[in-house]
C-alpha positions as CSV (number, residue, x, y, z in Angstrom):
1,X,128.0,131.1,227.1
2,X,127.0,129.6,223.8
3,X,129.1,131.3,220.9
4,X,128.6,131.4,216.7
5,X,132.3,131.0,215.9
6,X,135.6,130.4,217.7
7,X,139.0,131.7,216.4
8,X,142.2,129.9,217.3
9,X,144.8,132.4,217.6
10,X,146.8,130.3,220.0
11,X,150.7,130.6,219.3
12,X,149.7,134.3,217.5
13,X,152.0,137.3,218.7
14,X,150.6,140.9,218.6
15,X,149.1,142.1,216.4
16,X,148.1,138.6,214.6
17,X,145.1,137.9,217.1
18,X,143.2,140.9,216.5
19,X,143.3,140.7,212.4
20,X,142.7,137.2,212.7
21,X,139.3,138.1,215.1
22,X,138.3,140.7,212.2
23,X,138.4,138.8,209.5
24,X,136.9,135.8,210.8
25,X,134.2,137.6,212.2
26,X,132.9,140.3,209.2
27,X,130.9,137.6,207.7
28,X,128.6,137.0,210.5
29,X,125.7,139.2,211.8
30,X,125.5,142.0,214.4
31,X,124.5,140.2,217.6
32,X,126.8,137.2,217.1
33,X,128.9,135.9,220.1
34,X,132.9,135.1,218.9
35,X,134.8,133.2,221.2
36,X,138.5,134.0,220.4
37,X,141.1,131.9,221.9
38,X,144.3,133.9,222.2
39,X,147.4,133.1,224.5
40,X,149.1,136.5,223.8
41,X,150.0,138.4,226.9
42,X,149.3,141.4,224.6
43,X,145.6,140.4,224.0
44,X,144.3,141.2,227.2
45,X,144.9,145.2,226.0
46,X,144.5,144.6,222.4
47,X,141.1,142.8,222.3
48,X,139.1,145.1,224.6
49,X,140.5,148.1,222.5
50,X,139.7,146.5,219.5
51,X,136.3,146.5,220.5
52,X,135.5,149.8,221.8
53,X,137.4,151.1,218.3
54,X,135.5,149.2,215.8
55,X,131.6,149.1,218.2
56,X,131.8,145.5,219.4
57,X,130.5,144.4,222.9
58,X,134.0,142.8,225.5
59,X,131.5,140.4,227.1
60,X,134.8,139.3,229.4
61,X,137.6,136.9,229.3
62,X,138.6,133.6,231.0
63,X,142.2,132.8,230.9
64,X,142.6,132.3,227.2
65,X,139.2,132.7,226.0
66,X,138.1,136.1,225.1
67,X,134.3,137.1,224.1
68,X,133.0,139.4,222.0
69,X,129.7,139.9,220.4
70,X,129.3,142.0,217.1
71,X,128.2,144.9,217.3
């Protein structure tokens, strides 16, 4: 799946993923597709959540690479 940004949180420990995700991705437009790369056993709880709290789509995830569009 084609994606409008990615975000390298690779190395980042709970809860440094998720911030980094929002702030990267408030510029951009509803619709957009973030890839966020995120090695953080924690992610796989955080990210999802994240998304159902603040109205983003979990599209899925793939080993490291988590996608979300904007909702």
């Amino acid at each position: 799946m084609d994606h409008d940004l990615e975000v390298d949180a690779l190395g980042l420990l709970c809860p440094l993923p998720v911030l980094r995700l929002r702030k990267r991705m408030q510029p951009l437009p509803p619709g957009a597709v973030i890839r966020l790369l995120a090695d953080d056993p924690a992610a796989h709880v955080d990210v999802p959540h994240f998304c159902v709290e603040q109205g983003h789509e979990f599209i899925g995830v793939d080993g490291t690479a988590f996608t979300i569009r904007k909702g």
